[in-house]
C-alpha positions as semicolon CSV with decimal commas, in nm:
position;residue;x (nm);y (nm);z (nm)
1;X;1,589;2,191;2,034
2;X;1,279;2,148;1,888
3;X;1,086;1,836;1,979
4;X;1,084;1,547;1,653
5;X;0,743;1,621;1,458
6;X;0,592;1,247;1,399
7;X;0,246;1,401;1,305
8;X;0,316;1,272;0,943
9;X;0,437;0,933;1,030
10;X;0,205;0,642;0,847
11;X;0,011;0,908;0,728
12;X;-0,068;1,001;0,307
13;X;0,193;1,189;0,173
14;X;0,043;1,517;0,052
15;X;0,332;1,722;-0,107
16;X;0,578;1,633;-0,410
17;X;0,505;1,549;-0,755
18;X;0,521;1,158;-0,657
19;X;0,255;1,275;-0,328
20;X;0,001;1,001;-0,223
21;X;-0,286;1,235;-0,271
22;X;-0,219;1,318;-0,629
23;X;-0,168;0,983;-0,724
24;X;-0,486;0,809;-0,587
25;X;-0,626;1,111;-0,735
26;X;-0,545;1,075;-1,104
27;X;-0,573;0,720;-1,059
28;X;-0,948;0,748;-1,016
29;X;-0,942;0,999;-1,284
30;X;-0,773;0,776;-1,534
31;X;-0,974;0,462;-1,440
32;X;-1,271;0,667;-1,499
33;X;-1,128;0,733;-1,850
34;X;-1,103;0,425;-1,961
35;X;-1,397;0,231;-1,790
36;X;-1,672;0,467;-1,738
37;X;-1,893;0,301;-1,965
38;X;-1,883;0,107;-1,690
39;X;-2,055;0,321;-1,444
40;X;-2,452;0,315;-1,377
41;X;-2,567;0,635;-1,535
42;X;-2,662;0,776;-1,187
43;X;-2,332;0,726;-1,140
44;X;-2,200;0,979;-1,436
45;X;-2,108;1,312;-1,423
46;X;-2,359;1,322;-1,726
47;X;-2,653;1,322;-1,552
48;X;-2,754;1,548;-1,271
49;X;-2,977;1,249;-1,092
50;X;-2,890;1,133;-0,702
51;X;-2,803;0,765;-0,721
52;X;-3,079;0,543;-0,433
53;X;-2,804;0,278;-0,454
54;X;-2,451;0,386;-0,441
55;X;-2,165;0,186;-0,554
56;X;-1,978;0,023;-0,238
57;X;-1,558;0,063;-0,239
58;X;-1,422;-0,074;0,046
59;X;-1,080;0,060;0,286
60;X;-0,908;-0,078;0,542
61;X;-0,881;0,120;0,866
62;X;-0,551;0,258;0,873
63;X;-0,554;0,629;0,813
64;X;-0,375;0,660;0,511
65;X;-0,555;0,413;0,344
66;X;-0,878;0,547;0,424
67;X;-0,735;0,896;0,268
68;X;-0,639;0,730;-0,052
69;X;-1,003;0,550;-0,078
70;X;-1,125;0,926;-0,047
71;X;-0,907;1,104;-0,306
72;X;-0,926;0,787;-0,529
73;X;-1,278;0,865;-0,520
74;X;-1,289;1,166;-0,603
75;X;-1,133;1,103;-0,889
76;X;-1,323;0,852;-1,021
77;X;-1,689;0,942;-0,902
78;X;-1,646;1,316;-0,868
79;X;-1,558;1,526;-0,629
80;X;-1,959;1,548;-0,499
81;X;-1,995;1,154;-0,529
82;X;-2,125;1,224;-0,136
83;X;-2,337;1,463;-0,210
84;X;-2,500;1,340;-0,518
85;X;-2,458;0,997;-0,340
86;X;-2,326;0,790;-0,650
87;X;-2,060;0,571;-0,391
88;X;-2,015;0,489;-0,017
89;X;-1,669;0,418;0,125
90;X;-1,715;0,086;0,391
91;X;-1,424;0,082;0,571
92;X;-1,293;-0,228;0,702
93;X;-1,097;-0,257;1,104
94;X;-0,764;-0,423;1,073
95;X;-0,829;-0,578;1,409
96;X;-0,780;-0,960;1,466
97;X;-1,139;-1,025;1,599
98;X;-1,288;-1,000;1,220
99;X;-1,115;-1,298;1,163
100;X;-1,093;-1,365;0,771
101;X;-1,178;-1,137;0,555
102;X;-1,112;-1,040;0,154
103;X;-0,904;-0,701;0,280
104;X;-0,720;-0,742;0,598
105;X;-0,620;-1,094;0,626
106;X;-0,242;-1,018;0,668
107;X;-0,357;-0,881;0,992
108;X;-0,616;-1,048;1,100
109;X;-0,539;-1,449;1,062
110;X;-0,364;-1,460;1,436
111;X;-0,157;-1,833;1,254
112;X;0,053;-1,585;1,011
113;X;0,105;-1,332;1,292
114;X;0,236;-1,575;1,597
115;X;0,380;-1,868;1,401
116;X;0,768;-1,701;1,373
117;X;0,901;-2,006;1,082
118;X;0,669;-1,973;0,897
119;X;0,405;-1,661;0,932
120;X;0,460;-1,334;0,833
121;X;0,801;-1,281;1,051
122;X;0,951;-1,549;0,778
123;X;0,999;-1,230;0,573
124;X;1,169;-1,002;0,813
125;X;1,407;-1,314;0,908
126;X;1,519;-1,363;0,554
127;X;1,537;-0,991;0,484
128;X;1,826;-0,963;0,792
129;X;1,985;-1,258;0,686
130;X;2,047;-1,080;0,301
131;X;2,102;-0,727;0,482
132;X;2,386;-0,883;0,622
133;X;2,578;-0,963;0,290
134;X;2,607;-0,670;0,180
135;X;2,583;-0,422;0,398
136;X;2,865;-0,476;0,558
137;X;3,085;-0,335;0,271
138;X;2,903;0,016;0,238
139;X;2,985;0,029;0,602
140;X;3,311;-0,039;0,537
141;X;3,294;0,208;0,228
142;X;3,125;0,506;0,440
143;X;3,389;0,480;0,666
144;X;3,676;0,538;0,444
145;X;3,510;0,796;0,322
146;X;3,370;1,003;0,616
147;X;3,557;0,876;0,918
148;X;3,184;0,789;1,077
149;X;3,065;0,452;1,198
150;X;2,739;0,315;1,105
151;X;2,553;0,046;1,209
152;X;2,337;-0,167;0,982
153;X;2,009;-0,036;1,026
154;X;2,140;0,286;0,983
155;X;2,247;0,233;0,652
156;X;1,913;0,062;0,588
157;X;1,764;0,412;0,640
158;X;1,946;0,620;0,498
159;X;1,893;0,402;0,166
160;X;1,485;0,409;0,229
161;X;1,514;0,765;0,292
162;X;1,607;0,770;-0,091
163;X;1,294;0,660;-0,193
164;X;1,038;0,851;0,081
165;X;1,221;1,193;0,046
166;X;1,147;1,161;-0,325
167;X;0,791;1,060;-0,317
168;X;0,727;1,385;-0,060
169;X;1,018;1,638;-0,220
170;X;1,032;1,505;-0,588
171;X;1,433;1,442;-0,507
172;X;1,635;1,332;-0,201
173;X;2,056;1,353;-0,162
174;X;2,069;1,033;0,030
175;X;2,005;0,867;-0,320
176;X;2,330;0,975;-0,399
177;X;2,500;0,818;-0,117
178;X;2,450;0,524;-0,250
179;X;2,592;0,333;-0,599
180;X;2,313;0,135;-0,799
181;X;2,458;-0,210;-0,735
182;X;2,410;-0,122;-0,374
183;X;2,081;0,020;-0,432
184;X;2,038;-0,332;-0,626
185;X;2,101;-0,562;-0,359
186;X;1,828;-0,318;-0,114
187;X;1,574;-0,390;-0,320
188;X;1,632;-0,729;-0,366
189;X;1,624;-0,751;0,009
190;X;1,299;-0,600;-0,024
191;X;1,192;-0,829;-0,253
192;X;1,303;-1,138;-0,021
193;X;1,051;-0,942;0,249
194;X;0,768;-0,896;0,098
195;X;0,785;-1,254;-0,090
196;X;0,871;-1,419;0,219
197;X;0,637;-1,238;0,471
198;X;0,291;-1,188;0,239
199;X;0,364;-1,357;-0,047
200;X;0,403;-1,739;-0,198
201;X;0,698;-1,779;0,014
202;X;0,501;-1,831;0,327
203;X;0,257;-2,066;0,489
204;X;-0,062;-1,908;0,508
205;X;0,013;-1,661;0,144
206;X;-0,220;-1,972;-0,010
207;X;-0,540;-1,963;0,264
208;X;-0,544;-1,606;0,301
209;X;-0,555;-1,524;-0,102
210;X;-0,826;-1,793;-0,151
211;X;-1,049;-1,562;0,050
212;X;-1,037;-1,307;-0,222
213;X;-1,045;-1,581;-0,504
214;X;-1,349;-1,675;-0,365
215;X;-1,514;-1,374;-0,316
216;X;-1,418;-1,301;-0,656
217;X;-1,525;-1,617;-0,847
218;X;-1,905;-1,571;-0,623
219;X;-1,909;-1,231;-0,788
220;X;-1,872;-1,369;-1,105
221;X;-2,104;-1,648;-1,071
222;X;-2,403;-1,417;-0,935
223;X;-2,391;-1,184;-1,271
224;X;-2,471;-0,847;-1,366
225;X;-2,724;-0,867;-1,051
226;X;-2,427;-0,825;-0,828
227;X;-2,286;-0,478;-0,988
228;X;-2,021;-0,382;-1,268
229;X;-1,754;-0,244;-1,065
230;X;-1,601;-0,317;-0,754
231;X;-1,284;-0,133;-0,568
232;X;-1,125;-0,214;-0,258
233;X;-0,787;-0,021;-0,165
């Protein structure tokens, strides 16, 4: 038996009509569309001068992240934006010691990370609680109808495994293992996560979007002086 392959784990999904790659891709592309009036003209592909300042976008240091910066790039400043210069990707560590910053606060604000009511693990908490409700009865139902015993987190997998297979293969079975109020009540769980663990629903959702909103609103009050476009990913 072969050994498992995790060489693709956390990483940007690269095959599939619904592939990470593609879609940062024509997400530049379409952006550019529709705002590159936007761009300084060194910036164009309508112009064959090299850019002495280039526009900053920003990453943060995961892997996959960095990889959509890149192909979201080249969508949006061309696919020689190095070469001719026109934008710089600044990536940003995820590692606590940067301490608050516009990008990464989620994992760098050590309060929402250790404080288990209220910090980011408020979200997983709440999520088990709801996973409990109802997944009990598709257990129940698999059993009946395949003689096999599953536990919960099984059955959590098999129903994200609808929605990864699909974004790499463009179609997955296990979404047929499932009915749609089931598939309902998984992404309300999901819902309860994310709401609960980096949104409104916790403590520190309030301190750690003002650092944004106030990078934002200096942006503003500087002017033109400070640039026309901005991207962070």
């Amino acid at each position: 038996m072969s050994r498992k392959d995790d060489s693709n784990l956390e990483q940007l999904t690269e095959t599939g009509p619904f592939s990470g790659t593609l879609g940062s891709f024509t997400t530049g592309v379409r952006l550019k569309t529709r705002y590159e009036h936007l761009l300084p003209q060194t910036a164009s592909r309508t112009t064959l001068k090299i850019s002495l300042r280039p526009i900053t976008f920003w990453a943060s240091g995961s892997n996959r992240v960095v990889e959509t910066a890149r192909h979201f790039a080249h969508g949006f400043f061309g696919i020689d934006y190095k070469s001719r210069n026109t934008a710089a990707l600044k990536i940003i560590s995820e590692h606590h010691s940067l301490g608050a910053n516009t990008l990464t606060p989620g994992r760098t604000c050590l309060a929402n990370k250790r404080d288990v009511a209220e910090g980011q693990r408020k979200g997983y908490r709440l999520m088990g609680e709801y996973q409990a409700t109802y997944l009990k009865a598709i257990r129940e139902r698999l059993f009946r109808e395949t003689s096999m015993k599953f536990g919960y987190q099984e059955i959590w997998a098999m129903q994200e495994m609808c929605g990864f297979e699909t974004t790499v293969r463009g179609r997955s079975d296990w979404c047929d293992v499932f009915t749609q109020d089931e598939f309902l009540s998984f992404e309300y769980a999901r819902d309860l996560l994310h709401y609960y663990r980096a949104g409104p629903g916790q403590r520190y959702a309030a301190s750690m979007g003002w650092l944004w909103l106030n990078a934002t609103t200096n942006l503003l009050l500087e002017g033109p002086e400070a640039g026309s476009l901005f991207f962070s990913l």
